[in-house]
Every structure is written in C-alpha cells, then in structure tokens.
N, C-alpha and C positions, 0 to 999 in steps of 0.2 A: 543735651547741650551740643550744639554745630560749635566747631574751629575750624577760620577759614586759616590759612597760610599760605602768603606770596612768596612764590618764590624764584630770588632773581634768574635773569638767562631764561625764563621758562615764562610761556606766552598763558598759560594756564593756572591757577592757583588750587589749593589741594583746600577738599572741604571734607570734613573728618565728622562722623554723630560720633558722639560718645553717649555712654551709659548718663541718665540722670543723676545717677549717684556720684557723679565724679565732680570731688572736690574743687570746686573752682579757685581758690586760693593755694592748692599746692599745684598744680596745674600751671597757674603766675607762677608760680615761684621757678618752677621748673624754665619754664619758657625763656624768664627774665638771669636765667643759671649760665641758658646755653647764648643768649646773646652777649654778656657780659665776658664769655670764655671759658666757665668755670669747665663745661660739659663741651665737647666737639660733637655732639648728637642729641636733638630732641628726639626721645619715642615716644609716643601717642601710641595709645590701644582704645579702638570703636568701640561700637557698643554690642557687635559678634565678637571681641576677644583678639582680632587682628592687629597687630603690630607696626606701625609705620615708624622708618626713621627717617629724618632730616635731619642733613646735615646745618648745622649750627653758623656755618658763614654763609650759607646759601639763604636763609631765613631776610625774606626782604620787609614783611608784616605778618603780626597774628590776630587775628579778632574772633573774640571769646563772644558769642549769643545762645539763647535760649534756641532752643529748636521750633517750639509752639509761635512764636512771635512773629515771624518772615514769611513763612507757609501762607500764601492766598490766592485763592482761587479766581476768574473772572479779570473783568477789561477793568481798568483804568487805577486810583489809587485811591 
C-alpha cells in the first residue's frame, strides 16, 4: 500500500510503500488520532522497517492507495 502526505510549508510531499499487510483501518485510525490532537506525531513504518515521523500540525493531506494501481508504464492514459 503507497501513503502519500502533504505536507504544509514543504513544496514536496512524502510518499511512504508500506508492507501489504498493513492494516488499513488502523492506519485511519491512527492518521485521523493525530489530526484530531489526540497524538503530536504520526509514525509510519515502510515496508524495509523504516520509521518516519510527522509531525501532526504539519500534516496538510493523507491518501491511502494500493501500490499495484498507479504503476504504468508508456505515453498517454
């Protein structure tokens, strides 16, 4: 599963694979944790076991996809 996150002040946004096994409804849950305030940090772990954290005011969007989906090769659409 790819998670992109916008994040504000920053011209780039962070695109994260996770492992396929990673629960996608605790994942929301977590996500929707650290917008709300509950959490000052979301951390994300890839799918090598890497750790990324974000901070939680900085979070400007998240979008949860499939990794297989977006992947295409060639001109046009």
């Amino acid at each position: 599963m790819d998670v992109r996150i916008g994040v504000t002040q920053a011209p780039r946004e962070l695109t994260i694979e996770l492992a396929e096994d990673t629960d996608r409804d605790e994942l929301k849950a977590r996500v929707e944790a650290a917008l709300v305030g509950a959490s000052d940090v979301l951390w994300v772990t890839d799918k090598r076991g890497k750790d990324v954290a974000i901070p939680a005011a900085k979070i400007a969007y998240v979008e949860l996809g499939s990794s297989d989906g977006d992947r295409r090769i060639g001109f046009g659409g």
